[in-house]
NUTOR-866328 format. One record per residue: residue number from 1; residue in one letter; y, x, z of N, C-alpha, C, O in turn. Coordinates in steps of 0.05 Angstrom, whole numbers, plus 5000, padded with zeros to 4 digits. Each point is the difference from the previous one (the first is absolute). Example, Ala and Ser with C-alpha at 12.3 -4.5 7.8 and 13.67 -1.06 7.14 Angstrom:
> 1, a, 4886, 5264, 5156, 5024, 4982, 5000, 5024, 5018, 5000, 5000, 5021, 5013
> 2, s, 5021, 4972, 4973, 5024, 5016, 5001, 5022, 4985, 5014, 5022, 5010, 5004
//
This chain:
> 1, x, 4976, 5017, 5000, 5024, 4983, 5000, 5025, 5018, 5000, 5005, 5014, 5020
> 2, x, 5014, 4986, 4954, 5025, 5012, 5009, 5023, 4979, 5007, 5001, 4976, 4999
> 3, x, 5016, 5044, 5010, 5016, 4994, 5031, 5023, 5004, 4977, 4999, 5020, 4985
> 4, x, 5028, 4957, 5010, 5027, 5005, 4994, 5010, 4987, 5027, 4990, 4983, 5016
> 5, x, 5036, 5032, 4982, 5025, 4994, 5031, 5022, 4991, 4982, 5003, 5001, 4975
> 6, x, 5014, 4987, 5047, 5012, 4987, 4997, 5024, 5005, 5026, 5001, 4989, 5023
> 7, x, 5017, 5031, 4964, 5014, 5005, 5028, 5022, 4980, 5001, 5013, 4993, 4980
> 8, x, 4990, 5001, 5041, 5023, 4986, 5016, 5015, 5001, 5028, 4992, 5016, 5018
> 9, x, 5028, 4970, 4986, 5012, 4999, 5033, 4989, 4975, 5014, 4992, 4978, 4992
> 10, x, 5010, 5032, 5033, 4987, 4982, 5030, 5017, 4971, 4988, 4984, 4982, 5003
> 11, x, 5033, 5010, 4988, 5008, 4969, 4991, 4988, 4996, 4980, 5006, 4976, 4998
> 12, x, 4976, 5030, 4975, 4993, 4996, 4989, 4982, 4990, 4998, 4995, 4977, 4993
> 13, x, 4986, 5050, 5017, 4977, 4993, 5012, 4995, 4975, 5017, 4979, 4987, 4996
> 14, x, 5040, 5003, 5023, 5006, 4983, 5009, 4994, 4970, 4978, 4981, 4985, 5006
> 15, x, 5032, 5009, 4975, 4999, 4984, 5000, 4980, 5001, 4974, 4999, 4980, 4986
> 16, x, 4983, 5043, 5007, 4976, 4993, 4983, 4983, 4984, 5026, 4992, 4977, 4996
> 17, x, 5004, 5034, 5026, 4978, 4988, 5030, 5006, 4974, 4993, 4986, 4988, 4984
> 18, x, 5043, 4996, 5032, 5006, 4976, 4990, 4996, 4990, 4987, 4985, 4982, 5007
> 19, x, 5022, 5018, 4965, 4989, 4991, 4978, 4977, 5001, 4977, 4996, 4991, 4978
> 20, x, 4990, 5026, 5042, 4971, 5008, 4981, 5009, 5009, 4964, 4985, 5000, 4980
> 21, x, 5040, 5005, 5021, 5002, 5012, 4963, 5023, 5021, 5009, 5015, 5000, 5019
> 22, x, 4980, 5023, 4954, 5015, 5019, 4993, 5008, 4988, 4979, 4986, 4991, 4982
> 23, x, 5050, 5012, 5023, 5011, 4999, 4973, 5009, 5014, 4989, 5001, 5024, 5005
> 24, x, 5006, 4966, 4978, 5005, 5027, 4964, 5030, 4987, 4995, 5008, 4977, 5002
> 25, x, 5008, 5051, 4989, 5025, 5006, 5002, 4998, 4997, 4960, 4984, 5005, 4982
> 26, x, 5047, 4983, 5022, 5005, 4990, 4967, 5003, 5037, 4982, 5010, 5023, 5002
> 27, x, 4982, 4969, 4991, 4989, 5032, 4979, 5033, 5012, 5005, 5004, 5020, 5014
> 28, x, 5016, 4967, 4974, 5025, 5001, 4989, 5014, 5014, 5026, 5023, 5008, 4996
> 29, x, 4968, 4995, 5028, 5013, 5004, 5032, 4987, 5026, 5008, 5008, 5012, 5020
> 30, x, 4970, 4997, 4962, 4987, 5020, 5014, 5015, 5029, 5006, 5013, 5006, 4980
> 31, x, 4989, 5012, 5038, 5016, 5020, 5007, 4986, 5028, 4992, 5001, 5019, 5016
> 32, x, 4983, 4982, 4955, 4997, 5022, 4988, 4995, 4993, 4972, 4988, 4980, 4991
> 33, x, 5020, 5037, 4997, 5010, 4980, 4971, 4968, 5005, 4983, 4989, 4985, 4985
> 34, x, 5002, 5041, 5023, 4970, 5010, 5007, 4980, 4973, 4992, 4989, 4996, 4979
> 35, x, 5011, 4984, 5046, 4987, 4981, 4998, 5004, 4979, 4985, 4984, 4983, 4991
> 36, x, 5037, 5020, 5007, 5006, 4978, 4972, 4981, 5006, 4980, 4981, 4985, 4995
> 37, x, 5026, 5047, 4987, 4994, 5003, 4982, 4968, 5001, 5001, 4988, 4999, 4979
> 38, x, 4998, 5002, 5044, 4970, 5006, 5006, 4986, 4972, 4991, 4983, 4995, 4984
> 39, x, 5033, 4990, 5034, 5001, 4967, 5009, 4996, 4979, 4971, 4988, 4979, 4998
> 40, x, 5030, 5038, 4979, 4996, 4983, 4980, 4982, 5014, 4981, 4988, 4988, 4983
> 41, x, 5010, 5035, 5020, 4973, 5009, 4983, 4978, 4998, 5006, 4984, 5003, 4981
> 42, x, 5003, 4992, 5045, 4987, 4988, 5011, 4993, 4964, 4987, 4978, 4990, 4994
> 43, x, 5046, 4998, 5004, 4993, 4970, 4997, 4999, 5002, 4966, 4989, 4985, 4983
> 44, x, 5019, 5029, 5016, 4990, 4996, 4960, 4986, 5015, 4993, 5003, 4999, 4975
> 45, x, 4978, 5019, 5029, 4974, 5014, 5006, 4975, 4972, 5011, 4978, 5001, 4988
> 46, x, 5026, 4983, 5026, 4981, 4984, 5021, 4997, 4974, 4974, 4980, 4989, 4991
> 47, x, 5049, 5008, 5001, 5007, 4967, 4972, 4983, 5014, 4976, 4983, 4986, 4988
> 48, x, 5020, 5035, 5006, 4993, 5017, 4982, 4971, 5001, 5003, 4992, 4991, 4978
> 49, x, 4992, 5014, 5033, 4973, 4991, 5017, 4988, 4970, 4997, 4976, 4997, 4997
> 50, x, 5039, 4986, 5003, 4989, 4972, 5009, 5005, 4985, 4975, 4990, 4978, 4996
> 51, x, 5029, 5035, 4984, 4996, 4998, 4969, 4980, 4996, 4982, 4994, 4983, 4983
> 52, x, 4992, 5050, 5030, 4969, 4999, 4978, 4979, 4981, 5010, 4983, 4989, 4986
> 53, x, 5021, 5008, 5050, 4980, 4978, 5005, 4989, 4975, 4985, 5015, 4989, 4985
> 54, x, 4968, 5005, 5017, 4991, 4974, 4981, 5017, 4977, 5026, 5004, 5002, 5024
> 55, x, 5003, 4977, 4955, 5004, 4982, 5026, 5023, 4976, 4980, 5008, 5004, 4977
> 56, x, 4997, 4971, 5043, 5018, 4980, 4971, 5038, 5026, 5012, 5020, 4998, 4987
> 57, x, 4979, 5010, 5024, 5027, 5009, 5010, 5006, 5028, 4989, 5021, 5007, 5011
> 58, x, 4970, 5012, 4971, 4996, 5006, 4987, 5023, 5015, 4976, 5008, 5024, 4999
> 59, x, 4999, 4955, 4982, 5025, 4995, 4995, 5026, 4993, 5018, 5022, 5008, 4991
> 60, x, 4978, 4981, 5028, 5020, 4997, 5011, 5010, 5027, 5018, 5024, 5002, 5004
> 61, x, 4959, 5018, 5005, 5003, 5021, 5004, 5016, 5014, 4987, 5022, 5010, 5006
> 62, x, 4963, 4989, 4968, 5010, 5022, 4975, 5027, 4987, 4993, 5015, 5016, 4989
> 63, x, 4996, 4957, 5015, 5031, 4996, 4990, 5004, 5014, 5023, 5009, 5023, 4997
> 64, x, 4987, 4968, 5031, 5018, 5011, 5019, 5004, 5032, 5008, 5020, 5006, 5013
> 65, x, 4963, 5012, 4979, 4993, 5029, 4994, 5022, 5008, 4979, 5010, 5023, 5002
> 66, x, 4997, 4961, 4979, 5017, 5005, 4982, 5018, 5001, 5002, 5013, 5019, 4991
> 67, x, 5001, 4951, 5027, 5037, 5002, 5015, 4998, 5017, 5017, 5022, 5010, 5004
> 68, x, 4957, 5001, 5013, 5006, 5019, 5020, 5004, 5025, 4975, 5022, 4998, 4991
> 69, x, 4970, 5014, 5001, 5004, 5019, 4982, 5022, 4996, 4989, 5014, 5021, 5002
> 70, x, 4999, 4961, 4986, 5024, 4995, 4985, 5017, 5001, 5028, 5020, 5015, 4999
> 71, x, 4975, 4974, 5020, 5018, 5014, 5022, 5001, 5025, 5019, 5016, 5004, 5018
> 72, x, 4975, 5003, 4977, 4984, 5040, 5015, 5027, 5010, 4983, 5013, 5019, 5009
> 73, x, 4994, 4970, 4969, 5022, 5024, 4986, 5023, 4993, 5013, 5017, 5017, 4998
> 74, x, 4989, 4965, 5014, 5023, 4990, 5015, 5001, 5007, 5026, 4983, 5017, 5004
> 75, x, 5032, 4976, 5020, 5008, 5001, 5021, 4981, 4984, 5015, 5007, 4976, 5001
> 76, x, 4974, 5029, 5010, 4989, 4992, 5021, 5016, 4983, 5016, 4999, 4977, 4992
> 77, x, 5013, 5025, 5025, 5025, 4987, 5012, 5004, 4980, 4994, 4998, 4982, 5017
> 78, x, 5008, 5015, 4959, 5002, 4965, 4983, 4980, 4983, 4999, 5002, 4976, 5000
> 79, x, 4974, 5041, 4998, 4983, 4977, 5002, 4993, 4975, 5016, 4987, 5000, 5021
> 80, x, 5025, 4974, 4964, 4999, 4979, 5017, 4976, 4983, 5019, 5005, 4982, 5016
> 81, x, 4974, 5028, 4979, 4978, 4992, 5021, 4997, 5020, 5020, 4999, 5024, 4998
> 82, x, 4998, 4960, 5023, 5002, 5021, 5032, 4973, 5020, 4992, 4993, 4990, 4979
> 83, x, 4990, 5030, 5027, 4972, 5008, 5006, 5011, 5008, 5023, 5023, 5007, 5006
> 84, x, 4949, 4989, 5009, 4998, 5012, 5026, 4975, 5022, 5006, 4976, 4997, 4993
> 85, x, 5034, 5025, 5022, 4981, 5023, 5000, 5003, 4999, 5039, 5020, 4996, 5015
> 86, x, 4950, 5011, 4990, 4991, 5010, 5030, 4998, 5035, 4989, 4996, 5000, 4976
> 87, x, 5005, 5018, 5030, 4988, 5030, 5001, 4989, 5015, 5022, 5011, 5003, 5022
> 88, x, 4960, 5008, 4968, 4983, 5009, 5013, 4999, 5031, 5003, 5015, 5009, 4984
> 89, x, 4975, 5007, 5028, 4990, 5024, 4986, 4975, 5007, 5011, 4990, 4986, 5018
> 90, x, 4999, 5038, 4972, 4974, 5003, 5009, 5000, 5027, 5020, 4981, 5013, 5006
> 91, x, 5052, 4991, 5005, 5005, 5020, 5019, 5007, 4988, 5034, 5020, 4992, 5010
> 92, x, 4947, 5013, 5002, 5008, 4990, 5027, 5021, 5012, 5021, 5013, 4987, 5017
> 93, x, 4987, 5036, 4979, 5033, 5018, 5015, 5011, 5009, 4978, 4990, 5017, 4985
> 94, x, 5029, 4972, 5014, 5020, 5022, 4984, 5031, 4996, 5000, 5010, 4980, 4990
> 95, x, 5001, 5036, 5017, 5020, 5008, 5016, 5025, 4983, 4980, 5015, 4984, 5012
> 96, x, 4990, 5019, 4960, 5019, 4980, 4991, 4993, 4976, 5002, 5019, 4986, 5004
> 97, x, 4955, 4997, 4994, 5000, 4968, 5010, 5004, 4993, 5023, 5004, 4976, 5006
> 98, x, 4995, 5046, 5012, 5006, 4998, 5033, 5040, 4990, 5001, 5012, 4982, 5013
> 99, x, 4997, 5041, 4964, 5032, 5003, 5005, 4997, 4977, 4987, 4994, 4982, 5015
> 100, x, 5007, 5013, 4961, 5007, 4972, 4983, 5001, 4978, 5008, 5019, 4986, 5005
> 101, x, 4953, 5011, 4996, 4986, 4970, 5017, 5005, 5002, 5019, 5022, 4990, 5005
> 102, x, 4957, 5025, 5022, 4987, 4996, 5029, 5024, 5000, 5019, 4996, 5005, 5023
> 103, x, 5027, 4990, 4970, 5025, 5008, 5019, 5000, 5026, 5013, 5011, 5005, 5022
> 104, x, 4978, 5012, 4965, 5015, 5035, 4995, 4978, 5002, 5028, 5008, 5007, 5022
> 105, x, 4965, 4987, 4971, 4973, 5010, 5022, 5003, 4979, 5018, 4985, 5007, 5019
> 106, x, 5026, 4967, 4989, 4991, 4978, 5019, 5001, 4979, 4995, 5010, 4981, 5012
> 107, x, 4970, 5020, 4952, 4991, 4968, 5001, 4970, 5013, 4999, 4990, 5016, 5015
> 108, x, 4998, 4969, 4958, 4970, 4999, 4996, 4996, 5004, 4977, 5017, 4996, 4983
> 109, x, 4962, 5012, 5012, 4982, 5003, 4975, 4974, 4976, 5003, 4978, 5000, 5012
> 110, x, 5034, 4980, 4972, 4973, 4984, 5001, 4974, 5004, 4972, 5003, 4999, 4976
> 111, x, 4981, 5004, 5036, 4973, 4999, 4983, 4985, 4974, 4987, 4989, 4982, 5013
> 112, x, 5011, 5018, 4955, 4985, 4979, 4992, 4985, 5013, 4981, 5008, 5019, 4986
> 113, x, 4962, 4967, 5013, 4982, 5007, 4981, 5005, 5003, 4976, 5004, 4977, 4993
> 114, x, 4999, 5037, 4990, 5010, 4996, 4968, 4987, 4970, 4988, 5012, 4980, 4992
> 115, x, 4956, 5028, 5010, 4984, 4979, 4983, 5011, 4976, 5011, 5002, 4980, 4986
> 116, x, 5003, 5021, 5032, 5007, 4959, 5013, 5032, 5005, 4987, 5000, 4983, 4983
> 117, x, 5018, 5027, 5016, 5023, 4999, 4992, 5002, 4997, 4975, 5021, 4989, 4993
> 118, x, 4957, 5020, 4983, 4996, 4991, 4976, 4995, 4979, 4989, 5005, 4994, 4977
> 119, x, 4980, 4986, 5046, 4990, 4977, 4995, 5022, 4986, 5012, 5007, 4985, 4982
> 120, x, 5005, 5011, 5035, 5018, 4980, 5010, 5010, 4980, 4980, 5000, 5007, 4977
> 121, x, 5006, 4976, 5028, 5010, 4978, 4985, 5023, 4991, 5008, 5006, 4982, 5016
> 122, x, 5008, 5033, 4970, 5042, 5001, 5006, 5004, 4979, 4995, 4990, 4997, 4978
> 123, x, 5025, 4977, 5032, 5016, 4990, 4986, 5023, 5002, 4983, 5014, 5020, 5001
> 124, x, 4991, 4961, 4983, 5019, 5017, 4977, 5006, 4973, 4988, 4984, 4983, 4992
> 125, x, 5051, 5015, 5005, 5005, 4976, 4987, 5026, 5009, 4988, 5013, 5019, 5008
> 126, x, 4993, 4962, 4967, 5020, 5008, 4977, 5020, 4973, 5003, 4985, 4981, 5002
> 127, x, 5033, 5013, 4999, 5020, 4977, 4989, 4991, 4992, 4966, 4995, 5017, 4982
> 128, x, 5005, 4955, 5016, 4992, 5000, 4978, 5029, 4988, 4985, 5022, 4999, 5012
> 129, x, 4974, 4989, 4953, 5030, 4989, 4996, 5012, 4975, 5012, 5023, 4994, 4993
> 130, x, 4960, 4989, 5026, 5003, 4991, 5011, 5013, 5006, 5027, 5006, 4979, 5012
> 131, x, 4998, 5039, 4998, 5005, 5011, 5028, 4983, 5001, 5026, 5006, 5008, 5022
> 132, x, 4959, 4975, 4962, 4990, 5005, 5021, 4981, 5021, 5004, 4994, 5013, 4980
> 133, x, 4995, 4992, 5045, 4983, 5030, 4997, 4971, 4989, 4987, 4992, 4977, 5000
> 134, x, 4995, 5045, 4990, 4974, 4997, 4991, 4990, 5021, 5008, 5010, 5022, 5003
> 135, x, 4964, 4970, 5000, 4977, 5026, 5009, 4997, 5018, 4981, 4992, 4992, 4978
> 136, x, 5014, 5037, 5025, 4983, 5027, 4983, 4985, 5016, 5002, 4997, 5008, 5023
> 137, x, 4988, 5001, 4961, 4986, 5017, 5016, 5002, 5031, 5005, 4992, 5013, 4980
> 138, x, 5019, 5005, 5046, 4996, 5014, 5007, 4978, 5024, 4987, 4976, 4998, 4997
> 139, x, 5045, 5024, 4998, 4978, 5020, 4997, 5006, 5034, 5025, 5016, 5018, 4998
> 140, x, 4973, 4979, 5013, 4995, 5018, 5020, 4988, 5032, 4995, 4976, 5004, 4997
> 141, x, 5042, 5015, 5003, 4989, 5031, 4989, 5011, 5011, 5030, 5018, 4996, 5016
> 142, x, 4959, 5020, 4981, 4998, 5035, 5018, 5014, 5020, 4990, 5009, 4997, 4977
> 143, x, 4996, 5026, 5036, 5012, 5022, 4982, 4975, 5019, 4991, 4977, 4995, 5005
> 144, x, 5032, 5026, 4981, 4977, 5013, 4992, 4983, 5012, 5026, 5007, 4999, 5023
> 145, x, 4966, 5012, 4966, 4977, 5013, 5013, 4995, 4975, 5011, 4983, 5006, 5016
> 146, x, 5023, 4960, 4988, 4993, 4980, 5016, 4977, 4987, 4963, 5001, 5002, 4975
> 147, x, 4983, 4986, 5045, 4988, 4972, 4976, 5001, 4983, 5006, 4992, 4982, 4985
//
C-alpha cells in the first residue's frame, strides 16, 4: 500500500475530523504557479486516456479534450469553469511542505492510501444553460511514480 500526505494546519485538519471531507482549492487560487501547470497537464493526460476508452462518452471527451487544448494556448486564469485540485505528495517529511502547508512544522501530515484515493467518487457538478447544476464526472490523478 502506498502512503500520499497531505500536509496541513491544526484548523484544517480540524475541520476535515468534522466534516469527514478534504476539500480542494479552485485550481485558479493555488500559491505555486508549479501546480497549476502540473494540475492541468495532469487533467488532459487522464481526458486524453478516457478518449481511447471504449464507452458511449467517448466522443464527448474528445470535443472536450479539444476546447481544453484550444484553451492551454490562452491564459489559464480565464478559464471560466471553477476545477478544483486537493495535492498530495508521496514525501512523508519534508521540510518545504512542513513551511508551505504544516504551519512552518505544527500542523500535520495526513496519510491516505493512494489506491482508495484513486477510486473515490468526487462529486463534481457543472451549471448548465439553464443555471442549474448537473452531475459530472470527476476524474481523479496521482502525481508521478503513483498508479
Amino acid at each position: 500500500m502506498a502512503i500520499v500526505y497531505h500536509y496541513t494546519d491544526t484548523q484544517a485538519f480540524k475541520g476535515v475530523i468534522e466534516n469527514a471531507a478534504l476539500w480542494a482549492t479552485d485550481f485558479r487560487y493555488l500559491n505555486d504557479s508549479g501546480e497549476l501547470v502540473y494540475t492541468w497537464n495532469e487533467f488532459v493526460e487522464r481526458l486524453d486516456h478516457l478518449v481511447d476508452q471504449p464507452g458511449d462518452h467517448s466522443e464527448a471527451y474528445r470535443a472536450q479534450l479539444e476546447a481544453l487544448r484550444l484553451m492551454n494556448a490562452r491564459d489559464l486564469m480565464l478559464f471560466d469553469d471553477a476545477m478544483f485540485v486537493a495535492c498530495f505528495t508521496e514525501l512523508p517529511d519534508e521540510v518545504t511542505q512542513w513551511a508551505g502547508y504544516g504551519d512552518k512544522g505544527r500542523g500535520l501530515a495526513l496519510g491516505f492510501d493512494s489506491e482508495r484515493i484513486a477510486t473515490l467518487k468526487v462529486p463534481q457538478y457543472r451549471h448548465g444553460l439553464d443555471g442549474q447544476l448537473t452531475p459530472m464526472k470527476a476524474i481523479v490523478g496521482l502525481g508521478p511514480g503513483t498508479q
